[in-house]
N, C-alpha and C positions, 0 to 999 in steps of 0.2 A: 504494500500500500504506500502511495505518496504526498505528498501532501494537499493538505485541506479534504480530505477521505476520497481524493480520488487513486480511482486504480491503474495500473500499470496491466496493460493487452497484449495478447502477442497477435501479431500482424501479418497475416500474407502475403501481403504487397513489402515491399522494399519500402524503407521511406529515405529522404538525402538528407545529407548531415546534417544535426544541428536538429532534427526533426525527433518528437515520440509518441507512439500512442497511447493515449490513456481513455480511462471509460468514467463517466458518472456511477452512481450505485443504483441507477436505475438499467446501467448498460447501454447506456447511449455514447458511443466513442467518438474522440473528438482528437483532435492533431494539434502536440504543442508545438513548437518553431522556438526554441534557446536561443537563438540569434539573434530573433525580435523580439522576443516576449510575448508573441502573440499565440491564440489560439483562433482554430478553426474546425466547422463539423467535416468538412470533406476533405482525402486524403490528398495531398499535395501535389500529386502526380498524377493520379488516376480520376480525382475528383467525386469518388463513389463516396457514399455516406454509408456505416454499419451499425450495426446492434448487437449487444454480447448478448445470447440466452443460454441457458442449460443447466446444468450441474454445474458446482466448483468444481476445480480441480481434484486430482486425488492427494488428502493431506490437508486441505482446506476446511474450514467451518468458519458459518456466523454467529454470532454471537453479540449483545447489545450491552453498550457501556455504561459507565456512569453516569452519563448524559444523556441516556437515553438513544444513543445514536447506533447504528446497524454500524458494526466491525468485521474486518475478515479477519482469521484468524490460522495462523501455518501449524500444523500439529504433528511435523515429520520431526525427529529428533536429528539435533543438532551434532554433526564432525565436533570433536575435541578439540581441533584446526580454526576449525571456523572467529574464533573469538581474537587469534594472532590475526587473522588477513584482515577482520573489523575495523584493529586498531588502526592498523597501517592505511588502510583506505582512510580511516579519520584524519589520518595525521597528514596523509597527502592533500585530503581536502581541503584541511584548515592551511596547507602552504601554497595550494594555489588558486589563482585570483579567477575565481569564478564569475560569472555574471549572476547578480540574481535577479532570479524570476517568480513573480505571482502569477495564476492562473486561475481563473474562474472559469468552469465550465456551465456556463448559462446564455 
């Protein structure tokens, strides 16, 4: 999940750099742009608009928070590993100079 409870899709189409998919929690997917800051419903190339339906994935659950809000939730157990490559991604993050972005999907 990323932020402001949007979700992260995987995508059939290619998209070009600096591009990602994500979906509402209704499953309506929409195309960030990091380069601009912008977002849009159709995908960059192709111009098609999608819809996520079905089942989660396998390993997924929802589950509702303290605020009442719908959360996903990953329930696969976690590599021993996994908590060194975290850090290190944190630590690269915080050295280099990212652009930041807000995204509202509405």
């Amino acid at each position: 999940m990323s932020a402001r409870g949007l979700f992260d899709t995987d995508s059939e189409e290619e998209l070009p750099a600096g591009w990602e998919e994500r979906s509402t929690t209704d499953g309506k997917v929409f195309y960030a742009n990091h380069q601009n800051c912008e977002t849009q419903w159709e995908h960059p190339t192709t111009g098609k608009k999608k819809r996520i339906t079905g089942e989660l994935p396998y390993g997924w659950s929802t589950e509702t928070d303290g605020q009442n809000r719908r959360v996903f939730v990953e329930n696969l157990p976690i590599p021993k590993y996994l908590p060194i490559f975290n850090m290190i991604a944190l630590i690269l993050w915080e050295l280099h100079d990212f652009k930041k972005c807000t995204y509202n999907a509405t």
